[in-house]
C-alpha positions as CSV (number, residue, x, y, z in Angstrom):
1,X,-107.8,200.0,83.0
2,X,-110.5,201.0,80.8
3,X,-107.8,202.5,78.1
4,X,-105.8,199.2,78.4
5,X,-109.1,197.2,77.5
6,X,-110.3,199.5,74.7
7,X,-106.6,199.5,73.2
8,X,-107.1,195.5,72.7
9,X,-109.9,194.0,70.4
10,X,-112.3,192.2,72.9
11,X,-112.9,188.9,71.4
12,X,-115.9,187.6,73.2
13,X,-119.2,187.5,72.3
14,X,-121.1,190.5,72.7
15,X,-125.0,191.4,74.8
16,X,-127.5,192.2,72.6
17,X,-128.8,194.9,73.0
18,X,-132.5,195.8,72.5
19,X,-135.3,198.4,73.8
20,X,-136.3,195.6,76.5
21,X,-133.1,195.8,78.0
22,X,-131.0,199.1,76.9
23,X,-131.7,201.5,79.9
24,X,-129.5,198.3,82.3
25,X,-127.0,198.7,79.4
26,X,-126.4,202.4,79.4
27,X,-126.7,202.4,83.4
28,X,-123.7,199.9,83.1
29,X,-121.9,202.4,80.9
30,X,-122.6,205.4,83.1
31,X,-121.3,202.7,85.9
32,X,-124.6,202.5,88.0
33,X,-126.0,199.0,88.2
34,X,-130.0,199.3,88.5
35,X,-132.0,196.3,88.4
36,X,-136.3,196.2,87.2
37,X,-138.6,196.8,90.3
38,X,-142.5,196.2,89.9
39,X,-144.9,198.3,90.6
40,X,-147.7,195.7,91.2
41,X,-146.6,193.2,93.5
42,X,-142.9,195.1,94.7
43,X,-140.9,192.3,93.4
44,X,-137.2,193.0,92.2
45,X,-136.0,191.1,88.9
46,X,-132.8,190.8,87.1
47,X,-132.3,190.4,84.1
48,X,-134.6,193.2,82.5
49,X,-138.0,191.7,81.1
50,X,-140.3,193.8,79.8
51,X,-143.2,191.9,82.1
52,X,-142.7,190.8,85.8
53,X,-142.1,187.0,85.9
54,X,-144.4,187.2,89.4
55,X,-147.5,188.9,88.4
56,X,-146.6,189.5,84.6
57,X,-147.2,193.3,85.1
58,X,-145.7,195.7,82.5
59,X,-145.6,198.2,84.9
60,X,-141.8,198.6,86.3
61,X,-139.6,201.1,87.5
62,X,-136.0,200.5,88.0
63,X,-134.3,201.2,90.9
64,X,-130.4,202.1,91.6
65,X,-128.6,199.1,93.7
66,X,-125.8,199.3,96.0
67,X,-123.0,197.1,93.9
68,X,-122.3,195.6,96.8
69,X,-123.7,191.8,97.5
70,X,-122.4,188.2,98.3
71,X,-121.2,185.4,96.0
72,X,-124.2,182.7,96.3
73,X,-122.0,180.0,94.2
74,X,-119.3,180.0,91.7
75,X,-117.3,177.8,90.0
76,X,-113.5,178.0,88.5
77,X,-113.1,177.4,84.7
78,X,-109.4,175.7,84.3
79,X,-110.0,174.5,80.6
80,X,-112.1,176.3,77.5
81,X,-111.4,176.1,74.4
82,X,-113.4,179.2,72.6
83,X,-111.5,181.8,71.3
84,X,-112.0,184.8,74.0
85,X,-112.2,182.6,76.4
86,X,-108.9,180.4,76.4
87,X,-107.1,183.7,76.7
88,X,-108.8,184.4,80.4
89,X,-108.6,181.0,82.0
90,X,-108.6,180.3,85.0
91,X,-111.9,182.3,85.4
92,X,-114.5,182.3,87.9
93,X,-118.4,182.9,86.7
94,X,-120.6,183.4,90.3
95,X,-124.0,183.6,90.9
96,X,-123.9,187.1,92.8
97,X,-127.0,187.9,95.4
98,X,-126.7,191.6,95.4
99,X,-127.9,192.8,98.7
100,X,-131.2,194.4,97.2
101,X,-132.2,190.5,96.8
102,X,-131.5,189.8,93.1
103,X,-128.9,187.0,91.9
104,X,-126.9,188.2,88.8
105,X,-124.7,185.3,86.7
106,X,-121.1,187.4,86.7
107,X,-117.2,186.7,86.7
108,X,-115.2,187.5,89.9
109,X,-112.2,189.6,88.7
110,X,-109.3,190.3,91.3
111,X,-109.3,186.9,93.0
112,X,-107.3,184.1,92.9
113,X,-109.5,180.7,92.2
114,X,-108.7,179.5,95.9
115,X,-109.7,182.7,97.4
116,X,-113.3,182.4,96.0
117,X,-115.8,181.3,98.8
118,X,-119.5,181.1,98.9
119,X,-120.6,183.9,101.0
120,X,-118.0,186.4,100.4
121,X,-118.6,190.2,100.4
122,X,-118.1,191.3,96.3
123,X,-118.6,194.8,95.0
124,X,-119.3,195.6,91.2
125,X,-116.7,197.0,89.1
126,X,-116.9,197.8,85.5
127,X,-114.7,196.8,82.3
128,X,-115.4,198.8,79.3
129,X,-114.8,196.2,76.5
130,X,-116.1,198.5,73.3
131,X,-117.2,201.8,73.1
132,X,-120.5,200.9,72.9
133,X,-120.5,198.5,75.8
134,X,-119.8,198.2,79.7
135,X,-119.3,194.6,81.5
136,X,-120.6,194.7,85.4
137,X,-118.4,192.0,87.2
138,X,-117.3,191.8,90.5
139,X,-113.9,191.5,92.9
140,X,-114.3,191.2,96.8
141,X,-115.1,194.1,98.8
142,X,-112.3,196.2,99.9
């Protein structure tokens, strides 16, 4: 899949990347998800900050999740315009809780719109859209 994605230009927009955020970014490329731990007061954040938005400590280790976790909502785009976009619809964006606590904004790939349900078992998967960056998303668990 990844050769089929690569072979195409990927038209949507793109992460930035920056030093507050690049060691998620090259775990997604090395297909590991991690998410920011603090050392302070223990609590778990996505998406990387370079301070804890409990305590506002700078000191944080990041720790290597499971991939596995449970959709907390979604909803099912039918009609979108934007050039990237229009190409993929229907499309579903979730709110995943991963099972180390965390809730990540995503698309669920490999499911039908009327197969999505709130509280359904997902696992990450990984699209490599440029050489440069790696997509986490997530399908149902098999």
């Amino acid at each position: 899949m990844a050769e089929q994605t690569q072979a195409k230009k990927y038209s949507k927009p793109l992460p930035h990347i920056d030093e507050e955020n690049r060691p998620w970014w090259e775990a997604i490329q090395r297909h590991e998800l991690y998410v920011q731990k603090c050392r302070k007061c223990g609590d778990v954040r996505y998406y990387p900050r370079a301070l804890c938005t409990n305590c506002m400590s700078s000191d944080t280790q990041w720790i290597k999740c499971s991939g596995r976790g449970k959709v907390y909502t979604f909803t099912t785009t039918y009609q979108n315009q934007a050039p990237g976009f229009r190409e993929s619809i229907p499309y579903i964006m979730a709110y995943v809780e991963l099972d180390e606590g965390v809730k990540m904004l995503t698309n669920l790939v490999d499911c039908a719109p009327e197969q999505a349900k709130i509280g359904m078992p997902v696992e990450v998967v990984y699209e490599e859209v440029t050489p440069a960056v790696t997509l986490a998303k997530f399908r149902p668990a098999r």
